[in-house]
Structure formats: structure tokens, C-alpha cells
C-alpha positions in Angstrom: 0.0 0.0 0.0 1.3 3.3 -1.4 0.9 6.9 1.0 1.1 9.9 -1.4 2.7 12.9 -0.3 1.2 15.6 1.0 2.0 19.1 -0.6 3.4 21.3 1.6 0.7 23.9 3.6 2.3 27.1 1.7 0.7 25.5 -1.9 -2.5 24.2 -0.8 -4.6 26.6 -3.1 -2.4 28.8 -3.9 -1.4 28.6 -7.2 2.0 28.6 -7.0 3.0 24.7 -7.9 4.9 23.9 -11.0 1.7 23.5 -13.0 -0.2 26.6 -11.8 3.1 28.4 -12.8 3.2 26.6 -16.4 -0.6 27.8 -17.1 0.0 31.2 -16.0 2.9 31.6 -18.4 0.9 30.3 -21.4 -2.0 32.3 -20.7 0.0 35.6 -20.4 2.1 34.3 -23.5 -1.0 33.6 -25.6 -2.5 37.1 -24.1 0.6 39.0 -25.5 0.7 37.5 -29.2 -3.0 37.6 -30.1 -3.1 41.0 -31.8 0.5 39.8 -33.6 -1.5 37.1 -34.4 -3.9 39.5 -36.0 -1.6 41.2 -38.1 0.4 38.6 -38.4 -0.9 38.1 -42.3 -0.5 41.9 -43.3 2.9 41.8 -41.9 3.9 38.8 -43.9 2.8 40.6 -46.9 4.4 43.5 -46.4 7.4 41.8 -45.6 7.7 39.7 -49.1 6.6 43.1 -50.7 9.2 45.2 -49.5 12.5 42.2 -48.7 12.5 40.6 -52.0 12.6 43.5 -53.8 15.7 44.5 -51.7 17.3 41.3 -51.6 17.2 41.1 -55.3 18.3 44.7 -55.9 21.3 43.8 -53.7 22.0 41.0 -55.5 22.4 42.3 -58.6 24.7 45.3 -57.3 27.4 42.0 -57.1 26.9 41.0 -60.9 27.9 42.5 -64.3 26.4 42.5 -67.4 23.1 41.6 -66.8 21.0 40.4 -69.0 22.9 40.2 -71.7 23.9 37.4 -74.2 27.2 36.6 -72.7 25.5 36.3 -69.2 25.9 37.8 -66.0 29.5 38.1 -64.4 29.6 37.8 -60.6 31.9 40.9 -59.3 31.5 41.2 -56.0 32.2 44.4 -54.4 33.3 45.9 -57.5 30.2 48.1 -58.6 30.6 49.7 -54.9 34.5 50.3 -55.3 33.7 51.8 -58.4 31.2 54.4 -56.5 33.9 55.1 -54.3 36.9 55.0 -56.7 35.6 57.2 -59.4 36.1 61.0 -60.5 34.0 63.1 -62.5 34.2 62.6 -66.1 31.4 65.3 -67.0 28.9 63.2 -69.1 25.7 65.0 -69.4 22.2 63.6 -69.3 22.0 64.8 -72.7 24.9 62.8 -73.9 24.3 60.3 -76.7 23.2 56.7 -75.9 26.9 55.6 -77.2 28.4 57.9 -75.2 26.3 56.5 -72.4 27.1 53.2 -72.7 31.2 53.4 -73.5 31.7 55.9 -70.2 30.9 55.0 -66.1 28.0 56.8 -64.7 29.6 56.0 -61.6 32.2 59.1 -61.4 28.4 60.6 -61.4 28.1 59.4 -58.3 29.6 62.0 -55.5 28.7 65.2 -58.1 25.6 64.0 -57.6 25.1 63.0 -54.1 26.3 67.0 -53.6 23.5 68.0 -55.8 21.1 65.6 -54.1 22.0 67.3 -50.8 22.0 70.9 -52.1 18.6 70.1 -53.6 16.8 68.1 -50.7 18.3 70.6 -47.8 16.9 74.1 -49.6 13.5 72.2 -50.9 13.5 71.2 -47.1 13.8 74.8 -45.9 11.0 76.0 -48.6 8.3 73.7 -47.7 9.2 74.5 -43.9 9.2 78.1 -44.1 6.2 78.1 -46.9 4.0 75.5 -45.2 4.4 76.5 -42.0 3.8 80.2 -42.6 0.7 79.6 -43.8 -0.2 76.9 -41.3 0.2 79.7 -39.1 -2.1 82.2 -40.6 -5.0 80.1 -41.1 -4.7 78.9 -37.8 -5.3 82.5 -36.5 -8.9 83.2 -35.9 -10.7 85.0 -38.5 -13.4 84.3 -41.4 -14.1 80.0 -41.1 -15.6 80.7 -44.7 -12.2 82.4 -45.9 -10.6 80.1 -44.0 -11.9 76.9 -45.6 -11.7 78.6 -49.0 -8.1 79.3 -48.5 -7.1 76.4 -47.6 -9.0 74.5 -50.4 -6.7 76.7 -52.9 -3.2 76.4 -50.9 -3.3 72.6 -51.0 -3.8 72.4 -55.0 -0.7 72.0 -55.9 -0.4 68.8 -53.9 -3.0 67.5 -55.9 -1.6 67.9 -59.5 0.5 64.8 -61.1 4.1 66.2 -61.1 4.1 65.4 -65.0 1.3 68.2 -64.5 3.6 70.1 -62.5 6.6 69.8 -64.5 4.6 71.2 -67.8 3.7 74.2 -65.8 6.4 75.8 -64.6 8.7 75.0 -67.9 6.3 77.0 -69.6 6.3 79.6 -66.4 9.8 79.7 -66.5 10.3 79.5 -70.5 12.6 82.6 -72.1 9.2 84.2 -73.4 7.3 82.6 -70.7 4.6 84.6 -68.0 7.2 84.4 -65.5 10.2 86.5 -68.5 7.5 88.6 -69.0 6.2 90.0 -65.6 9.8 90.5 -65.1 10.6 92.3 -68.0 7.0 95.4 -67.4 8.5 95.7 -64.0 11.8 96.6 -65.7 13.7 93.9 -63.2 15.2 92.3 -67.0 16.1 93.5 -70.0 14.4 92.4 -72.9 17.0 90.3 -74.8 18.7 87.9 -74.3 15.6 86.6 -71.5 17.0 84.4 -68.6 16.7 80.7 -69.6 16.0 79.7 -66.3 16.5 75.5 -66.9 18.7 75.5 -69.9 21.3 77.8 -67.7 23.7 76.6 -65.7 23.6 79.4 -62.9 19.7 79.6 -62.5 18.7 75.4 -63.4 19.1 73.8 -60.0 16.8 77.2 -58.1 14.6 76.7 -61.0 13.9 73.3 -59.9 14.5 73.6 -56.5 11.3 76.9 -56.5 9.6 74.1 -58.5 9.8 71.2 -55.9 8.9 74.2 -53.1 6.2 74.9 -54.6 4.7 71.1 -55.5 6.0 70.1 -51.6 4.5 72.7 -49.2 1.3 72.4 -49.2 2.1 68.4 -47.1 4.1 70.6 -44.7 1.6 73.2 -44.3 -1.1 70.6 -43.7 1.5 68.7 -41.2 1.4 71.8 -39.4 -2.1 72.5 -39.3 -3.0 69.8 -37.7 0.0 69.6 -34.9 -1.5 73.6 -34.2 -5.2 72.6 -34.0 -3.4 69.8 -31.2 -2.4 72.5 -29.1 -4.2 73.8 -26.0 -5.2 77.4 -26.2 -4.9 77.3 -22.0 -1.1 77.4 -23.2 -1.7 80.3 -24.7 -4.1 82.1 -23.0 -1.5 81.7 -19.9 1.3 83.1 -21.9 -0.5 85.9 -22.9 -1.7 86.8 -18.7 2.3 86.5 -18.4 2.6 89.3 -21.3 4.3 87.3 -23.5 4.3 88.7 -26.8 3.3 87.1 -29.6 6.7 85.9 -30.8 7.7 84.7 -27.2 4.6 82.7 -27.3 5.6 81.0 -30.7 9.0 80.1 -29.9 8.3 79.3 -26.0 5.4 77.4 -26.8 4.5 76.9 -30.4 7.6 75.6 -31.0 8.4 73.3 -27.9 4.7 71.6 -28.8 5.3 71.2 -32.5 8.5 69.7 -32.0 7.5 65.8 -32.1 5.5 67.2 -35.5 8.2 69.2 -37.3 10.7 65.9 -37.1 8.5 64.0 -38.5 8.0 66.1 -41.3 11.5 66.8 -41.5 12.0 62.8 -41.9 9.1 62.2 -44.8 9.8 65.3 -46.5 13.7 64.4 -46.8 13.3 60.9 -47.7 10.4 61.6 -50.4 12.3 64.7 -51.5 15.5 62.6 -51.6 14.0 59.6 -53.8 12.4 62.4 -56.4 13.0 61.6 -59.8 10.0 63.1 -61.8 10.7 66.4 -61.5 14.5 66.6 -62.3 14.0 64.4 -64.9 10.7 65.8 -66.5 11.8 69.9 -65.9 16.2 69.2 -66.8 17.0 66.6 -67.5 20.1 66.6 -65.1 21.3 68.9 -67.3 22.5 71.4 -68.1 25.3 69.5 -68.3 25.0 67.4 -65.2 24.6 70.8 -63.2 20.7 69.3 -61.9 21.9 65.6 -61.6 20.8 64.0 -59.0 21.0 60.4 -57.3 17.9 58.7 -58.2 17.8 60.1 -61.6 21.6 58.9 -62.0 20.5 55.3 -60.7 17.8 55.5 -64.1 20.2 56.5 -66.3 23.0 53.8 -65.5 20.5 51.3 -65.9 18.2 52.2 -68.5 20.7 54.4 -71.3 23.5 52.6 -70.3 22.2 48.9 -69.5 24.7 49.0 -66.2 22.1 47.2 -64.1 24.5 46.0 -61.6 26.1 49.6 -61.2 22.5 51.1 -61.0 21.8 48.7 -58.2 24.6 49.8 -56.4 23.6 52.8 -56.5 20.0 51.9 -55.3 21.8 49.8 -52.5 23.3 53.5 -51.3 20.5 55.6 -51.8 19.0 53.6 -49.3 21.7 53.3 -46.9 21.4 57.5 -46.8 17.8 57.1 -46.0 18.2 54.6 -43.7 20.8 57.0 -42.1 18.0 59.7 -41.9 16.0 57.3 -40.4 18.3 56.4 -37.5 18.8 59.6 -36.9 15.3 60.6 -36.8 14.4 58.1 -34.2 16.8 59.1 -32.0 16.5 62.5 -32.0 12.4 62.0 -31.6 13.4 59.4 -28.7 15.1 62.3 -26.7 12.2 64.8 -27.4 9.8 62.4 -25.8 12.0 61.7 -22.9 
């Protein structure tokens, strides 16, 4: 005859024997990944959308000659050595499909990281100073109708294709264009020869930069907007008992609240900014010369004029190593702000 055990007095109904423990853990374990569970499938998705497209643009940054009758040539790291090796040899965008394909577009490569910089940094500052300027005025109190109306106008060039875009303001900016002529009855130019403004080599890249300010704000303006309407007015109203004046109040509390708001828009604006293609490439060209060139439309060029697919991969590979840069940085800067 067999006695069993007793369990101790400190377990009796207590819940804290092995198996009690084991039951607790997969409850709170099963708790925890139901709404991955959920999204599990989206995420999945997403994840085959966005890796193999990566994965294979990596891949072919390590190969040569791609799809061509002789078949691929596995390089390695020599595309990327190539990006880094390289000096500027001048092609232009313009340049002859020979031309294209007998020189490296990769001496391109740091001319046009420079003008990639130069062209995201000051489109960065026009949509900020745009945008949020007139964030800030409708958000003043005044007419709703007017108010409504103006907005409804401000945001149309959002709203137009950039091929749309692109048309206008090369007929805007044209030698006998609107813009030539305005210029011209308020005697600010002479008649002949008129400013070419994307055919010259001193005014193409602020042509295209006023261009992309002017297609950009309105996202930054209604970024704004909304980060202002999230703003108590008890802030205010206390700032104002204080006497502060209206400029104390925007930078001591305007500014501080908007803060989480203006990275963020700093971060989209950069990387879609970064990545834009149509408009340099529909308005210039990269040209004259290679004076507008700029990273993405580079990338198109090595692959598609000069049938360098593995060097235009490279390429790809670092244009999103800089945005993944921006990124990083972003998230940490955003982390402190919130701590």
C-alpha cells in the first residue's frame, strides 16, 4: 500500500505549484501574441513586398552584365568600389546613348550626391518656411468661410501629377514665358537675351528647387495645421496673462509643442524629397550639363541608357543606406524629445 505525499501547507490553493506556474505563463504568453496574431498576415505581406525586392536589388549590385547574351559576371564588391573610386568625367544627361554606354555613370556618383544634398536641404527649408507660414495664418482666428476657401486653394498644388507640375512651370519659367514677361514690365530684366531659367547653368538647379517648393509645401503646411489645432489654447491664453508677446509665445510654446510634429516632417519630407525623380527628370533633365543631376535620376540612367544594371543597383543599394541614415537619426533624436 502506497501513501502519497502531501503538498506542503504554503501550496494548498495557492497557485503557485509547477503546473499553476506553467498555465500562468501560457496564458499571459497567448494574451501577449493575439493582436500579432492579427496582423500577423498583413505583416507577412508587407514583408515579401518590401525584402524581396531588396534582396534582389542587392544581389544584382554584385553582378555585371546583366541580362545580356554573354550572361551575368559575378563581381562582387566591385560596382561599390567603383562608386567610391571614381572621379567626375562630366557626361551629361543629354549625352548620346553611345556615349552613355562606352563611359561609367559612376564618377556621377559624388557630383551627384552633392547635388542631391543641395537640392533636398533648400526644398526642405521652402516647404518649412512656406508651409508653416501659412499653417500659421489660417490657424489665427478669422473668417471659417475664408478660412476653408483658402485652404482648399493652398493645397492644389499637392494635388496635381508632377508630369502636371513639371509642364507648368517649364512654360512659367520659359525665355518668353509669363514668369520672363512679368519681369521684364517691371523693368527687373532687359528684354533680350531673357533668362533661360532650366537651360542655364547658374539659375537650373533654383529653378527646380522653387519648382519642388512649390509642388512640396502644401504636405508641410497641412502637417502643421494639424500639430497647431493639437495645441491647447490654455497654453496660450496663460502666456499671454504673463505678457508674452506674440513671438515669445511662438518660440516658448509653439515651438516646444510642435516639435515631435516638425521631425517628422523633416523625416518624410527628406526621404520623399530625396527619392524624387519626376521632377528633375521631366523639368532638366540633369542637365544642363550634369549641373541638376541628381541620385535617383543617375540610378535611371546607368540602368536604363547605359544597360549598367548591376552599377545602378549599387547605387540603389546606397541611396538607401542614406535614407536609412536619416532614419536612424530621426528616431533618435524623436526618442530624446519624448523623454
Amino acid at each position: 500500500m502506497t501513501t502519497s505525499t502531501p503538498e506542503p501547507p504554503g501550496l494548498i490553493g495557492t497557485g503557485t505549484s509547477p503546473g499553476a506556474r506553467r498555465m500562468r505563463r501560457v496564458r499571459t504568453f497567448r494574451k501577449a501574441a493575439l493582436p500579432y496574431l492579427f496582423i500577423a498576415p498583413a505583416l507577412i505581406v508587407l514583408g515579401v513586398i518590401m525584402a524581396f525586392p531588396m534582396l534582389r536589388v542587392f544581389q544584382m549590385s554584385l553582378f555585371q552584365d546583366l541580362f545580356s547574351r554573354e550572361g551575368e559576371q559575378f563581381v562582387g564588391l566591385q560596382n561599390y568600389r567603383d562608386i567610391f573610386q571614381c572621379l567626375d568625367v562630366g557626361i551629361g544627361i543629354r549625352a548620346s546613348r553611345a556615349t552613355i554606354a562606352a563611359e561609367s555613370c559612376s564618377a556621377l556618383f559624388w557630383p551627384s550626391l552633392k547635388n542631391s544634398l543641395i537640392f533636398v536641404s533648400v526644398s526642405l527649408v521652402i516647404h518649412q518656411v512656406v508651409g508653416g507660414g501659412l499653417a500659421l495664418l489660417l490657424n489665427e482666428g478669422g473668417n471659417t468661410r475664408f478660412r476653408s476657401f483658402a485652404r482648399g486653394v493652398f493645397i492644389l498644388p499637392w494635388l496635381i501629377i508632377p508630369a502636371v507640375v513639371a509642364m507648368i512651370w517649364v512654360l512659367l519659367l520659359d525665355p518668353r514665358g509669363g514668369f520672363n514677361s512679368t519681369l521684364r514690365t517691371l523693368g527687373i530684366v532687359e528684354c533680350c537675351p531673357f533668362p533661360e531659367w532650366f537651360s542655364s547653368f547658374d539659375l537650373a538647379m533654383a529653378a527646380l528647387i522653387v519648382t519642388n517648393g512649390w509642388a512640396g509645401y502644401p504636405f508641410t503646411m497641412l502637417m502643421w495645421l494639424a500639430g497647431l489645432q493639437s495645441i491647447r489654447t490654455d497654453l496660450y491664453e496663460a502666456a499671454s496673462v504673463d505678457g508674452a508677446s506674440r513671438w515669445q509665445r511662438f518660440r516658448h510654446v509653439t515651438l516646444p509643442a510642435m516639435a515631435p510634429t516638425i521631425f517628422t516632417i523633416l523625416l518624410l519630407d527628406t526621404i520623399w524629397t530625396f527619392r524624387n525623380w519626376d521632377l528633375p527628370w521631366l523639368t532638366t533633365g540633369g542637365g544642363p550639363g550634369d549641373t541638376t543631376m541628381v541620385l535617383p535620376l543617375l540610378t535611371y540612367r546607368e540602368a536604363f541608357l547605359g544597360f549598367r544594371f548591376g552599377s545602378s543597383a549599387a547605387m540603389a543599394v546606397m541611396i538607401l543606406l542614406i535614407t536609412g541614415f536619416f532614419v536612424f537619426w530621426y528616431l533618435r533624436i524623436r526618442g530624446r524629445l519624448l523623454d
